[in-house]
PyMOL Python script that loads the backbone (N, CA, C, O; Angstrom):
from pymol import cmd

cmd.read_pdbstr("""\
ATOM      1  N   UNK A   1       0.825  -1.191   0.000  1.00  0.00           N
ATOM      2  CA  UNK A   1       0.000   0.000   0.000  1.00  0.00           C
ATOM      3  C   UNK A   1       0.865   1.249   0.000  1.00  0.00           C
ATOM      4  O   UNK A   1       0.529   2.354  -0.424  1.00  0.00           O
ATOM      5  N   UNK A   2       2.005   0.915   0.528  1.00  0.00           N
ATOM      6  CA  UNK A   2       3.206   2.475   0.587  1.00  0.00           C
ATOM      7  C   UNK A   2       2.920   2.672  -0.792  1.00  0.00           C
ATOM      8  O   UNK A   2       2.161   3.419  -1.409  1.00  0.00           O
ATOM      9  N   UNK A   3       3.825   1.703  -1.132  1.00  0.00           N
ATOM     10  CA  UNK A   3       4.342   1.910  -2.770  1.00  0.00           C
ATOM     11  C   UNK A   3       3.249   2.546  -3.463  1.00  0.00           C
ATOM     12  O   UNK A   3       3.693   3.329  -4.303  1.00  0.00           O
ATOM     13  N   UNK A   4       2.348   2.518  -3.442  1.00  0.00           N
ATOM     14  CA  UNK A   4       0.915   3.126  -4.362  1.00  0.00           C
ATOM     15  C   UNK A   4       0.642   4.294  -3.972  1.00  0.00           C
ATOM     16  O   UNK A   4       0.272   5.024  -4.891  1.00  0.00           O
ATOM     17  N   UNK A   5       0.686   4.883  -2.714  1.00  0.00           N
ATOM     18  CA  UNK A   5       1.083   6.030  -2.243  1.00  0.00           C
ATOM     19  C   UNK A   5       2.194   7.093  -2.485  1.00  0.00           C
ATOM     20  O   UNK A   5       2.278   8.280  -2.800  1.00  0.00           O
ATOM     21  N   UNK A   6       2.895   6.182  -2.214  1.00  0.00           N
ATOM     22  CA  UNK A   6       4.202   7.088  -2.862  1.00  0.00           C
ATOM     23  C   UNK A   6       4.193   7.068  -4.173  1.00  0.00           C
ATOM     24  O   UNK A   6       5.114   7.851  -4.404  1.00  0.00           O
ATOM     25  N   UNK A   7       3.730   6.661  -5.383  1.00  0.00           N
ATOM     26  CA  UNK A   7       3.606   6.647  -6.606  1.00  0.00           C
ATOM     27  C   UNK A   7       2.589   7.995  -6.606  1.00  0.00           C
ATOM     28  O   UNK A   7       2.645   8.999  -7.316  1.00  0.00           O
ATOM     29  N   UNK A   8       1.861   7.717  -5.788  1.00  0.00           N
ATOM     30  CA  UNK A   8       0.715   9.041  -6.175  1.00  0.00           C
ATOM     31  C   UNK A   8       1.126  10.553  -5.863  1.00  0.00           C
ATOM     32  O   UNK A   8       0.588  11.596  -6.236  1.00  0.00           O
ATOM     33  N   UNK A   9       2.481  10.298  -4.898  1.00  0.00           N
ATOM     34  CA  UNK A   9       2.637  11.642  -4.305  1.00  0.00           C
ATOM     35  C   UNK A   9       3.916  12.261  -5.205  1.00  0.00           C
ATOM     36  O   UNK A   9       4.280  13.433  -5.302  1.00  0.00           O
ATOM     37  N   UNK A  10       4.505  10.963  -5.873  1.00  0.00           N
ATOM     38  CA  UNK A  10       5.492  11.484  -7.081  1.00  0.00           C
ATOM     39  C   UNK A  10       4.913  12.165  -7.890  1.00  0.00           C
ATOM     40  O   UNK A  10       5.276  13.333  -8.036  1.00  0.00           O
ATOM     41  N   UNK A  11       3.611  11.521  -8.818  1.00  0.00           N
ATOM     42  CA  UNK A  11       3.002  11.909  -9.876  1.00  0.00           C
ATOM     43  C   UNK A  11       2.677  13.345  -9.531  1.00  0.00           C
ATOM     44  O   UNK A  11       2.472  13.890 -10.615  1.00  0.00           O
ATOM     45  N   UNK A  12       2.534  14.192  -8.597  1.00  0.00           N
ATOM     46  CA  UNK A  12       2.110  15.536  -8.189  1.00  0.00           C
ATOM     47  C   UNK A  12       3.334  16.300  -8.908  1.00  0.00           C
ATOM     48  O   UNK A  12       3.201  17.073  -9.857  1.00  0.00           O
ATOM     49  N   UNK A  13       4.461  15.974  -8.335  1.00  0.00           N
ATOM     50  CA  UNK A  13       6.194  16.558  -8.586  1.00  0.00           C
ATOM     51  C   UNK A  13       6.758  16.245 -10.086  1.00  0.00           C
ATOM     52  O   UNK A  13       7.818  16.734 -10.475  1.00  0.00           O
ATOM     53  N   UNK A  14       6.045  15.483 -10.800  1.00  0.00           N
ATOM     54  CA  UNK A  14       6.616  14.901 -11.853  1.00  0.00           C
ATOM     55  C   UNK A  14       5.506  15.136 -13.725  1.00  0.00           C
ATOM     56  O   UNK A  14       4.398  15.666 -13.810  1.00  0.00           O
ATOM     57  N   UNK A  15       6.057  14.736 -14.511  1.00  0.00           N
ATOM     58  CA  UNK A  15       5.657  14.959 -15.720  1.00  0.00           C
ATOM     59  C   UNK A  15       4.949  13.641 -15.944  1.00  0.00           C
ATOM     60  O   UNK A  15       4.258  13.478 -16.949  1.00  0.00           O
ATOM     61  N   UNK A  16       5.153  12.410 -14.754  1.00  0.00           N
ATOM     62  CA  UNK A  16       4.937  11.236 -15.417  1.00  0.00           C
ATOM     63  C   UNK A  16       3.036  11.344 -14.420  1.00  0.00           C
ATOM     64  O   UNK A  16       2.737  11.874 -13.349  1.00  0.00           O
ATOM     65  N   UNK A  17       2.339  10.706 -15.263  1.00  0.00           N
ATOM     66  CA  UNK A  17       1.143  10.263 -14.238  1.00  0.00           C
ATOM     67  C   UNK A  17       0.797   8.858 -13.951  1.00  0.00           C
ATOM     68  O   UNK A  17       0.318   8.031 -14.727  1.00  0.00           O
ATOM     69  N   UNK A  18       1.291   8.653 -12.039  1.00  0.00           N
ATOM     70  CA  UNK A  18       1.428   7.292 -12.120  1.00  0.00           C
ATOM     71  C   UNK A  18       0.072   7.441 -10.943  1.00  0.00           C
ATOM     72  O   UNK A  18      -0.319   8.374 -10.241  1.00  0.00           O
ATOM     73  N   UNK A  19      -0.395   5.997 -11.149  1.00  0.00           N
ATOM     74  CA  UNK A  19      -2.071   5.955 -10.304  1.00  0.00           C
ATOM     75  C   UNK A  19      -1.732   4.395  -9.659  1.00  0.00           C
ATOM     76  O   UNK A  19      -0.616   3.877  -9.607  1.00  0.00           O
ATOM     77  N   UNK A  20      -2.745   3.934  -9.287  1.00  0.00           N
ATOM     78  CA  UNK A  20      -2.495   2.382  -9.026  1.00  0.00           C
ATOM     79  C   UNK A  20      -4.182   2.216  -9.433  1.00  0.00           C
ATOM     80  O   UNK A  20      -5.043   3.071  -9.637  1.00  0.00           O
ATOM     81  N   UNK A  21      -4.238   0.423  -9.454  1.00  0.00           N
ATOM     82  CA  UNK A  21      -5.143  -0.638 -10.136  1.00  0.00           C
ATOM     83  C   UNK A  21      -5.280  -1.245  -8.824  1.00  0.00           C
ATOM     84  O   UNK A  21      -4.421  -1.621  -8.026  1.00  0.00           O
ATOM     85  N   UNK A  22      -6.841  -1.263  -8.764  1.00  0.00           N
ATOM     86  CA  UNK A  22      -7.234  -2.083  -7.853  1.00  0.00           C
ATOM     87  C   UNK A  22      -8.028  -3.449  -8.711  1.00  0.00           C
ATOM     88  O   UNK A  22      -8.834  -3.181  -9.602  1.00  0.00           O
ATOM     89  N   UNK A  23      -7.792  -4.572  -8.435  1.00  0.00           N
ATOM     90  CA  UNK A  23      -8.436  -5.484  -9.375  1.00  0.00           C
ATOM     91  C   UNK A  23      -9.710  -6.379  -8.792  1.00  0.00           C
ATOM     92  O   UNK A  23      -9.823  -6.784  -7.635  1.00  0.00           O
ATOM     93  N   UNK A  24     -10.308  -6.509  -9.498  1.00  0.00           N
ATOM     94  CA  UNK A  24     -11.557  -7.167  -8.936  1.00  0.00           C
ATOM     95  C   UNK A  24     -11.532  -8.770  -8.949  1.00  0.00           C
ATOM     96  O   UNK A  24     -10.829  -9.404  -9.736  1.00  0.00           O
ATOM     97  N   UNK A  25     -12.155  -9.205  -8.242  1.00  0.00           N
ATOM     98  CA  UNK A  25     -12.177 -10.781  -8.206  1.00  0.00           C
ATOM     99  C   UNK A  25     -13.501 -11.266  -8.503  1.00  0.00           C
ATOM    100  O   UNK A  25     -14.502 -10.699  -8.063  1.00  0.00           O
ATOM    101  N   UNK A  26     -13.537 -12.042  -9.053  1.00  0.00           N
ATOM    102  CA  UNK A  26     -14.856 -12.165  -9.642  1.00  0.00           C
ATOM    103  C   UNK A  26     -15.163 -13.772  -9.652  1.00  0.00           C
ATOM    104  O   UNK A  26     -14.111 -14.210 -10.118  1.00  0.00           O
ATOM    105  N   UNK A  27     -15.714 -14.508  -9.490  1.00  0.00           N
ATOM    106  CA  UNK A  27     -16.120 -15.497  -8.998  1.00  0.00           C
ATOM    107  C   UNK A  27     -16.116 -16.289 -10.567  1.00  0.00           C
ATOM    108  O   UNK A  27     -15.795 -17.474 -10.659  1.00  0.00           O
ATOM    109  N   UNK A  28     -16.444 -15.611 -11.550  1.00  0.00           N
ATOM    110  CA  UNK A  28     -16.587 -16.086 -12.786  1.00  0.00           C
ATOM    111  C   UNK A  28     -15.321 -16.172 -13.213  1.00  0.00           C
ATOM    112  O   UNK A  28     -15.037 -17.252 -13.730  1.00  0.00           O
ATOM    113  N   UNK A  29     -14.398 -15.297 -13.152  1.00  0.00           N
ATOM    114  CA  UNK A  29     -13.345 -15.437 -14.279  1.00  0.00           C
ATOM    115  C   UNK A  29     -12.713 -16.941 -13.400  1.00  0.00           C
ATOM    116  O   UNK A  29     -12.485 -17.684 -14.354  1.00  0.00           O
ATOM    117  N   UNK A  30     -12.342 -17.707 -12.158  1.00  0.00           N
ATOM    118  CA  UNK A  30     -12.071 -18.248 -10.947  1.00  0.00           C
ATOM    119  C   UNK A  30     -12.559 -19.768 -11.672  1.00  0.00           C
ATOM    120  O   UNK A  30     -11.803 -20.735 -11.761  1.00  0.00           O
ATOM    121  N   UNK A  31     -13.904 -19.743 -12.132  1.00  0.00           N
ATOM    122  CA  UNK A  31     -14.418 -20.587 -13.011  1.00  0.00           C
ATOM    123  C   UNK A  31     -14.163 -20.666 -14.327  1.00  0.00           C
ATOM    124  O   UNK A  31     -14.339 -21.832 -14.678  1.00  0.00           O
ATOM    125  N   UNK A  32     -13.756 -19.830 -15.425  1.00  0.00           N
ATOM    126  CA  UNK A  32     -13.196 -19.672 -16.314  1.00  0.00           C
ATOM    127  C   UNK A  32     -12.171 -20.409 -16.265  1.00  0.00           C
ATOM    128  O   UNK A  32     -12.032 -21.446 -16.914  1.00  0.00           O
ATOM    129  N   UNK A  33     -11.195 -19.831 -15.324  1.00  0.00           N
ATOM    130  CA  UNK A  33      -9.937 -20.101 -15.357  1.00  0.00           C
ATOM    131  C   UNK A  33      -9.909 -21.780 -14.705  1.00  0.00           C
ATOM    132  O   UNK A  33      -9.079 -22.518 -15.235  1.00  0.00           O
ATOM    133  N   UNK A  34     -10.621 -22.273 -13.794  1.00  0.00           N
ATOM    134  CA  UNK A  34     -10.621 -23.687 -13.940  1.00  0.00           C
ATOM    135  C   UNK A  34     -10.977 -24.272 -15.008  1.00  0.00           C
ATOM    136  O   UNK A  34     -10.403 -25.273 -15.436  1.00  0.00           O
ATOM    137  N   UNK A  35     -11.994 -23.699 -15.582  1.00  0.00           N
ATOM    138  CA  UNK A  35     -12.210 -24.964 -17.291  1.00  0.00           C
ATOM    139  C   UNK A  35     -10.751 -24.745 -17.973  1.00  0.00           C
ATOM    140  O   UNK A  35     -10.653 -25.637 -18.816  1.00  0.00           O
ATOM    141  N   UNK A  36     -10.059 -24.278 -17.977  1.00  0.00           N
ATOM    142  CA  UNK A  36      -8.726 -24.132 -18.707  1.00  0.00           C
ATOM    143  C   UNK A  36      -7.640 -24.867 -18.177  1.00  0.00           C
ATOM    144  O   UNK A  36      -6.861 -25.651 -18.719  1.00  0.00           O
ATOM    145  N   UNK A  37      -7.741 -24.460 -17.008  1.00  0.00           N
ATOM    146  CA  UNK A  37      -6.320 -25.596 -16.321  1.00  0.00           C
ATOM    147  C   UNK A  37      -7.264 -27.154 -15.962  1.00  0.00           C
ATOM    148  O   UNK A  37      -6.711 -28.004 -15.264  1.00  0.00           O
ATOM    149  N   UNK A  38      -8.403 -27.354 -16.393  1.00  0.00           N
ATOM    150  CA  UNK A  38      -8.532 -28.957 -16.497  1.00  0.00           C
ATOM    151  C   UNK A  38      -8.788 -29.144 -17.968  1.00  0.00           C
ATOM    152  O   UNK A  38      -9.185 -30.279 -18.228  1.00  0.00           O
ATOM    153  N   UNK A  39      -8.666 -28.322 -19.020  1.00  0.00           N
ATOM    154  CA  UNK A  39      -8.655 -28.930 -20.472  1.00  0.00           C
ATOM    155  C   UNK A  39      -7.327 -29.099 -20.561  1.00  0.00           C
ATOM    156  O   UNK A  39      -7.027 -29.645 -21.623  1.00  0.00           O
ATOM    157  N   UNK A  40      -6.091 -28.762 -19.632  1.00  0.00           N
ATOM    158  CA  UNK A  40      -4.742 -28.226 -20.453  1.00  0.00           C
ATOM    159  C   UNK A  40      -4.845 -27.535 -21.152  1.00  0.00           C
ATOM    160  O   UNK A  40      -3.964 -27.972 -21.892  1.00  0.00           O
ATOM    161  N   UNK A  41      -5.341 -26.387 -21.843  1.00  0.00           N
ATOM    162  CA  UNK A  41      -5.085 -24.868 -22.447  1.00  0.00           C
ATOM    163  C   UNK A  41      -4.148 -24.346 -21.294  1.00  0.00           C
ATOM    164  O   UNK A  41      -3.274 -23.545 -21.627  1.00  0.00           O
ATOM    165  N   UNK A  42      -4.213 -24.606 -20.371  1.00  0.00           N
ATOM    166  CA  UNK A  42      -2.917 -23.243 -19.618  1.00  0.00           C
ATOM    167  C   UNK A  42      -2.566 -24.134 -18.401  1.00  0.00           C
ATOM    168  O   UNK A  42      -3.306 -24.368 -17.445  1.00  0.00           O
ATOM    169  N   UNK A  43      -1.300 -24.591 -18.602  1.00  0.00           N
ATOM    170  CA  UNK A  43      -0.512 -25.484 -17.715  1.00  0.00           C
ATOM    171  C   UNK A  43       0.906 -24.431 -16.988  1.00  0.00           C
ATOM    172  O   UNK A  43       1.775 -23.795 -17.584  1.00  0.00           O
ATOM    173  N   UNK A  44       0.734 -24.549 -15.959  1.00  0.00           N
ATOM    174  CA  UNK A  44       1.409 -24.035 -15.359  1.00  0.00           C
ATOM    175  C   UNK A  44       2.652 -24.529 -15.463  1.00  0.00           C
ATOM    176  O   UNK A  44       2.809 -25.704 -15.795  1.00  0.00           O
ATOM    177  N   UNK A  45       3.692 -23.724 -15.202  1.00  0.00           N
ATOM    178  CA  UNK A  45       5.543 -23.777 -15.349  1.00  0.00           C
ATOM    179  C   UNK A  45       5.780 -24.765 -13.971  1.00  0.00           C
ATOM    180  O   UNK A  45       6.210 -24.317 -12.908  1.00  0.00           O
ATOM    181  N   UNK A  46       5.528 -25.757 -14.129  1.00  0.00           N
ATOM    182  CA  UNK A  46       6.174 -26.671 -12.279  1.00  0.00           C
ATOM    183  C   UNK A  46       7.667 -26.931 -12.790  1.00  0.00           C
ATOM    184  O   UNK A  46       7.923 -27.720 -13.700  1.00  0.00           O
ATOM    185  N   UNK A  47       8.422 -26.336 -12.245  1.00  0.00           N
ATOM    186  CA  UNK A  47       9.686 -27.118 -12.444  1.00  0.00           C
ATOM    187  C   UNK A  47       9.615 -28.382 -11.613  1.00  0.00           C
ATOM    188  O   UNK A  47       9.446 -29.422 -12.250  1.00  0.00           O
ATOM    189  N   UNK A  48       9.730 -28.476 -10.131  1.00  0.00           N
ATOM    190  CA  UNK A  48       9.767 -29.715  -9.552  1.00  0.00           C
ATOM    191  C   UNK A  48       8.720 -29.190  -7.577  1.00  0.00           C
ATOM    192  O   UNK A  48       8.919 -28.331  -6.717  1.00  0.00           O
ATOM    193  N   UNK A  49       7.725 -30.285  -7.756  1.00  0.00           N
ATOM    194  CA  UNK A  49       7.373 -30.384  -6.515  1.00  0.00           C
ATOM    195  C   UNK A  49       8.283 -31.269  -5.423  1.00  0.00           C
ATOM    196  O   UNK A  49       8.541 -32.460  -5.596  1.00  0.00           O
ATOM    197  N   UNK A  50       8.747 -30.449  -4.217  1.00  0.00           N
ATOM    198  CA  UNK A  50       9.459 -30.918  -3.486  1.00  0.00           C
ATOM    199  C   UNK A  50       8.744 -31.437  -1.777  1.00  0.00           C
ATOM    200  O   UNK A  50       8.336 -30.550  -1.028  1.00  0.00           O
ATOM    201  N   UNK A  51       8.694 -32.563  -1.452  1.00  0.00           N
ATOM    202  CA  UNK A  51       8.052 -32.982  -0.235  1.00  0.00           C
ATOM    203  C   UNK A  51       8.523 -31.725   0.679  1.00  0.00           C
ATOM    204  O   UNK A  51       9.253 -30.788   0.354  1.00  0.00           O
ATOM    205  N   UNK A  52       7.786 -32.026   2.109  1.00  0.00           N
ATOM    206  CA  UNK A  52       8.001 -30.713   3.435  1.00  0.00           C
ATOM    207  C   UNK A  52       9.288 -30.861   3.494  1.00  0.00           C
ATOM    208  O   UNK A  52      10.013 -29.903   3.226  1.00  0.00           O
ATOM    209  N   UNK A  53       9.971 -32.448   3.960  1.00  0.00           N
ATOM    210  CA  UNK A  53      11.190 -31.939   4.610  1.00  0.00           C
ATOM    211  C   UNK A  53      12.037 -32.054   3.782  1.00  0.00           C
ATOM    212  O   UNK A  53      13.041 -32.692   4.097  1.00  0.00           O
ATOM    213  N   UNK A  54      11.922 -31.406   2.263  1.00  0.00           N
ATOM    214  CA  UNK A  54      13.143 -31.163   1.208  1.00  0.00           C
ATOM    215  C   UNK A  54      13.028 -29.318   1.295  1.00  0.00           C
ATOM    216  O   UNK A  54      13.920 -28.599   0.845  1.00  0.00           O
ATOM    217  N   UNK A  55      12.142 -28.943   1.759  1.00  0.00           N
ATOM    218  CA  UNK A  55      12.209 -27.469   2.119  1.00  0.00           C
ATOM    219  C   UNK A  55      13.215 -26.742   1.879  1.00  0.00           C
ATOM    220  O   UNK A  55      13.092 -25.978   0.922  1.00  0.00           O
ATOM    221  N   UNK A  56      14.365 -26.725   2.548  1.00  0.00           N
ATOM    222  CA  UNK A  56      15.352 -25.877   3.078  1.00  0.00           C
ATOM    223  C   UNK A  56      16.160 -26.389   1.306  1.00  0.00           C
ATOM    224  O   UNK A  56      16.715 -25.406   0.816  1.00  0.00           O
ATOM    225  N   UNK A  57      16.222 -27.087   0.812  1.00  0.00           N
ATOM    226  CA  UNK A  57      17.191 -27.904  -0.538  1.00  0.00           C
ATOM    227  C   UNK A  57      16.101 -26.960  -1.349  1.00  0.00           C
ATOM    228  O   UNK A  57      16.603 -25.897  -1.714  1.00  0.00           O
ATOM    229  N   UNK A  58      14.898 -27.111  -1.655  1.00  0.00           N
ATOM    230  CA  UNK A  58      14.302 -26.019  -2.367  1.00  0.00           C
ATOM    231  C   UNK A  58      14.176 -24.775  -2.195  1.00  0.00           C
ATOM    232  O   UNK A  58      13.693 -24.137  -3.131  1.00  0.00           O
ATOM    233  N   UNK A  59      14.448 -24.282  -1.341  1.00  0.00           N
ATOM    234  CA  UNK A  59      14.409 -22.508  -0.989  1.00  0.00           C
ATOM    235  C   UNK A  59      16.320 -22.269  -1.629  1.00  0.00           C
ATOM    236  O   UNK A  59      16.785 -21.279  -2.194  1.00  0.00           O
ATOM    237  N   UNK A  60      16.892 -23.317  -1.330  1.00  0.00           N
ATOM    238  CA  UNK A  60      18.490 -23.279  -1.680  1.00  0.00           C
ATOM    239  C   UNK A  60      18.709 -23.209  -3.138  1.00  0.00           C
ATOM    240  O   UNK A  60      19.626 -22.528  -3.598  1.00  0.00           O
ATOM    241  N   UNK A  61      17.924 -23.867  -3.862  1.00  0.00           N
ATOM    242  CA  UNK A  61      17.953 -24.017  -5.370  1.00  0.00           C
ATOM    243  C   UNK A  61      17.190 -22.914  -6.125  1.00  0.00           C
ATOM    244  O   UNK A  61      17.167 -22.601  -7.315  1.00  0.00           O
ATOM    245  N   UNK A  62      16.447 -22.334  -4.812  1.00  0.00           N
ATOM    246  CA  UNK A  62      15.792 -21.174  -5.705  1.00  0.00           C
ATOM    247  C   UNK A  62      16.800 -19.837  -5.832  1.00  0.00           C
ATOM    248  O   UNK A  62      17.106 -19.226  -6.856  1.00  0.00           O
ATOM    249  N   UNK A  63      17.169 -19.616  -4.592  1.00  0.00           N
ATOM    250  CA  UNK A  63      17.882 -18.615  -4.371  1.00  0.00           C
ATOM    251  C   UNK A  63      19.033 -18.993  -5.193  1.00  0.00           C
ATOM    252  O   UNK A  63      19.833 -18.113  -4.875  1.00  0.00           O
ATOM    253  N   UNK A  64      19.447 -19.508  -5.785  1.00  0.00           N
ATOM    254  CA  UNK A  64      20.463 -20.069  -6.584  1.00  0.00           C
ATOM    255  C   UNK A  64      20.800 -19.518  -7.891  1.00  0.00           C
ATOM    256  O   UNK A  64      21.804 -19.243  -8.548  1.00  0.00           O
ATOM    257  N   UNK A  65      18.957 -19.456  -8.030  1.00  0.00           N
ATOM    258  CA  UNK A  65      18.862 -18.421  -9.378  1.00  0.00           C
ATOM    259  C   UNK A  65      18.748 -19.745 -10.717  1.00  0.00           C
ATOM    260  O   UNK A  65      18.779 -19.409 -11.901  1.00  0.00           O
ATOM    261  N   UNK A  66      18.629 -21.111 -10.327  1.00  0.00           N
ATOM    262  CA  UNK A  66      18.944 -21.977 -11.117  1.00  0.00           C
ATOM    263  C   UNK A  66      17.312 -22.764 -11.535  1.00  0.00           C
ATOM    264  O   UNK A  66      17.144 -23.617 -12.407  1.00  0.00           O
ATOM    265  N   UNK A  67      16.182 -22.135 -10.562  1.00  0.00           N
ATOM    266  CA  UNK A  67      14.959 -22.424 -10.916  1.00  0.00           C
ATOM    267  C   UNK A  67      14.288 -22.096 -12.808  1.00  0.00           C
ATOM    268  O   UNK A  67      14.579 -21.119 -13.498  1.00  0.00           O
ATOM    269  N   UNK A  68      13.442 -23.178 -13.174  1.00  0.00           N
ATOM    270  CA  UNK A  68      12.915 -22.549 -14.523  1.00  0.00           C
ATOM    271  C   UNK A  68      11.732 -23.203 -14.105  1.00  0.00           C
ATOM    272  O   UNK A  68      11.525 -24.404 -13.932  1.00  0.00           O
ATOM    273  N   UNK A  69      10.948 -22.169 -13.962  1.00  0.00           N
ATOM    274  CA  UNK A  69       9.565 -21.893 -13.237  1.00  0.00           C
ATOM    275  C   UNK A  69       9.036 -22.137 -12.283  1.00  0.00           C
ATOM    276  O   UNK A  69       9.645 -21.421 -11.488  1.00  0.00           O
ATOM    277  N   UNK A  70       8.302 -22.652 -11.728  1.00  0.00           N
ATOM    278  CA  UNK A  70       7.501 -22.804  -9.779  1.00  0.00           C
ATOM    279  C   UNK A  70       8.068 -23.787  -9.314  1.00  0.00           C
ATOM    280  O   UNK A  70       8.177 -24.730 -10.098  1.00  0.00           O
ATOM    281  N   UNK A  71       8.602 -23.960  -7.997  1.00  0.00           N
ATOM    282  CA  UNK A  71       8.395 -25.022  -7.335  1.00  0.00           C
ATOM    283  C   UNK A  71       7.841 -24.892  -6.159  1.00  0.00           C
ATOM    284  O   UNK A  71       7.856 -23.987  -5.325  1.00  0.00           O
ATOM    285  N   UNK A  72       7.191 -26.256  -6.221  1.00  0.00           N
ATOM    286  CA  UNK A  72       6.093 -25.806  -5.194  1.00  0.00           C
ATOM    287  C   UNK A  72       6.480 -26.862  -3.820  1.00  0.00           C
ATOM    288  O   UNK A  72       7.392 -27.688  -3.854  1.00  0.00           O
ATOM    289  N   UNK A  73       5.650 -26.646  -2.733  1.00  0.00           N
ATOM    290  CA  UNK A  73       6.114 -27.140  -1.402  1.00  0.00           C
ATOM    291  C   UNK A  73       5.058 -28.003  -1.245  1.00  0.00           C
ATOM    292  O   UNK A  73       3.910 -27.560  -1.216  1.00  0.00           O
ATOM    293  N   UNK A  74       5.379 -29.629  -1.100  1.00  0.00           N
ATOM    294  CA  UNK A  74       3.754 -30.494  -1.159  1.00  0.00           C
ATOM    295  C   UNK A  74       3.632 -30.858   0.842  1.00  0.00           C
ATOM    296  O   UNK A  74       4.548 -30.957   1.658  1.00  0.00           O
ATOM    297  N   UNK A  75       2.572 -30.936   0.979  1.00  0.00           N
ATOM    298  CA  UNK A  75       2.364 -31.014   1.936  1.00  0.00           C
ATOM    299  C   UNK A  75       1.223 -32.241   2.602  1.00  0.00           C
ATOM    300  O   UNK A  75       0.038 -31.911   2.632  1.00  0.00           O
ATOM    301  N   UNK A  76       1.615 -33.638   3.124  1.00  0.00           N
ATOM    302  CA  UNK A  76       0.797 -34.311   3.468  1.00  0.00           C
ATOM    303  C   UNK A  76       0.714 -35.202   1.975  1.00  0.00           C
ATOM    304  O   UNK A  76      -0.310 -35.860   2.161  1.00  0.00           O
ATOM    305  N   UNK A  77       1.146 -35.520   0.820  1.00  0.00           N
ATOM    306  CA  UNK A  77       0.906 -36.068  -0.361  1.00  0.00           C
ATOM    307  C   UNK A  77       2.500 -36.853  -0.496  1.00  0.00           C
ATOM    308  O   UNK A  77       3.665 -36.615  -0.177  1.00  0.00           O
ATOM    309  N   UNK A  78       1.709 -37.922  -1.178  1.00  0.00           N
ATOM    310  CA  UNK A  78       3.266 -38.712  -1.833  1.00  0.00           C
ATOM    311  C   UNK A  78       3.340 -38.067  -3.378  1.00  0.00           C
ATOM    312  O   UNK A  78       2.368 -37.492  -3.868  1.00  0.00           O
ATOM    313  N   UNK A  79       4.592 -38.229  -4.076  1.00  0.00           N
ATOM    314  CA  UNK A  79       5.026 -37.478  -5.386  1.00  0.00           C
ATOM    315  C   UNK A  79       4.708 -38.777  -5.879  1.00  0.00           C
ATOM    316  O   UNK A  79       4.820 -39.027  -7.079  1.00  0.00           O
TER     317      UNK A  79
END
""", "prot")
cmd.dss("prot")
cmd.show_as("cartoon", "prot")
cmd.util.cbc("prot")
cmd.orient("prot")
């Protein structure tokens, strides 16, 4: 919320006009967007799901800079 603030109090001092976007959530697009990720039209980037106690090895590989796209943290599930 700073940041959107302070964007607004630049735009006063400045040539540029910066505002902020508030976005709506909408119950429909939520449904939309599930018929798509169960046809496969829009598959998400998983690089690799890692069990709880591989945690600390995945936060390590991220910060690494060596990630190519999400990995996610599974919780209570076998891979």
């Amino acid at each position: 919320m700073a940041r959107q603030l302070r964007a607004r109090l630049i735009s006063l001092f400045s040539r540029q006009c910066l505002t902020s976007v508030i976005a709506k959530q909408r119950a429909a697009d939520y449904e939309r967007l599930a018929v798509f990720l169960e046809s496969g039209q829009v598959v998400p980037s998983l690089e690799r799901a890692h069990p709880l106690t591989e945690t600390a090895d995945a936060m390590r590989h991220l910060e690494a800079g060596r990630v190519r796209g999400k990995v996610a943290i599974t919780i209570g599930q076998s891979q």
